[in-house]
C-alpha positions as CSV (number, residue, x, y, z in Angstrom):
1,X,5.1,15.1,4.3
2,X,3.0,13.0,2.2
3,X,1.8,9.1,2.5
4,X,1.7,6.5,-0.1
5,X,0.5,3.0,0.2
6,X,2.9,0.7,-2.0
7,X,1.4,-2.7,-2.6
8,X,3.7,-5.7,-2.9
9,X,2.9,-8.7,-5.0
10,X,5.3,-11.8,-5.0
11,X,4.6,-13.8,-8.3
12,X,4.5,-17.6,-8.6
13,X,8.0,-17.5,-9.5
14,X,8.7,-16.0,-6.6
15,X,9.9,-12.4,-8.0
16,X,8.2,-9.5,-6.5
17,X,6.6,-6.5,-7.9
18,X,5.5,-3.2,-5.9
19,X,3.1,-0.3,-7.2
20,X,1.1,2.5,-5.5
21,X,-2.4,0.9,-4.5
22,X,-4.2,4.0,-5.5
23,X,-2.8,4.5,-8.6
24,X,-0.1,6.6,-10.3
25,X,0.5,9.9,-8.3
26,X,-1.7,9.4,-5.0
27,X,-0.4,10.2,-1.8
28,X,-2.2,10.5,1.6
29,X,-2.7,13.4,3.5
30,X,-2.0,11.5,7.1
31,X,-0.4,8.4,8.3
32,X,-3.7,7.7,9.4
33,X,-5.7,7.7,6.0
34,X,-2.5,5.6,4.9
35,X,-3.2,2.6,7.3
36,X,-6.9,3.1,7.1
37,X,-6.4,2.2,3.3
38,X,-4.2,-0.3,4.0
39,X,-7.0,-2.3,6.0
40,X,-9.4,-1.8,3.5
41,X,-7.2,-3.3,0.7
42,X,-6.6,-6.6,2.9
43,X,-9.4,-7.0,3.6
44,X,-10.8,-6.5,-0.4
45,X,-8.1,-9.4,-1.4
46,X,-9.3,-11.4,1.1
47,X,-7.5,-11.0,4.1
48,X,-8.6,-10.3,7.3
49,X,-7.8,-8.0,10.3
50,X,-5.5,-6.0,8.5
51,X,-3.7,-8.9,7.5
52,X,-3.1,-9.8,3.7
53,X,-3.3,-13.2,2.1
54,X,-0.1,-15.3,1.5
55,X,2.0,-13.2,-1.0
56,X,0.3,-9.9,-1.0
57,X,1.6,-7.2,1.5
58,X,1.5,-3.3,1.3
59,X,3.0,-1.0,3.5
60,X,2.7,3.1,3.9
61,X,6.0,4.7,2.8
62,X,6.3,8.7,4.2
63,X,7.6,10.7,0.9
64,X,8.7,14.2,1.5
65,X,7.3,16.4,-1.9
66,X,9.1,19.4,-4.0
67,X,8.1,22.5,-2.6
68,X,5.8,24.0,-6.0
C-alpha cells in the first residue's frame, strides 16, 4: 500500500479543488512520511501546528497499486 497527500483548496466561490501536493504520480512509502509532509505543507502556507489556514486542508489517502 502506498500514501498520497491530496491537497484541498476551496476557491472564493466556494467550489473546491483537490490535487496531489507532490505532484502528478507521488506516493509515500509510509503513513508516516504522509503526515510528516502534511505538517510541512501547513506550515509553508502559513499555518501552524499541523493545522492549515482557512480554506486549505490536505489529507493522506492509502491507495493500493497494480501489482507490475
Amino acid at each position: 500500500m502506498k500514501w498520497v497527500l491530496v491537497y484541498i483548496i476551496v476557491g472564493t466561490l466556494g467550489e473546491p479543488s483537490a490535487v496531489n501536493a507532490m505532484g502528478p504520480k507521488y506516493f509515500f512509502d509510509t503513513m508516516h512520511d504522509c503526515f510528516w509532509m502534511r505538517e510541512e505543507v501547513a506550515n509553508k502556507l502559513g499555518g501552524k501546528d499541523g493545522y492549515f489556514p482557512p480554506g486549505k486542508q490536505a489529507i493522506c489517502v492509502p491507495v493500493e497499486m497494480p501489482s507490475t
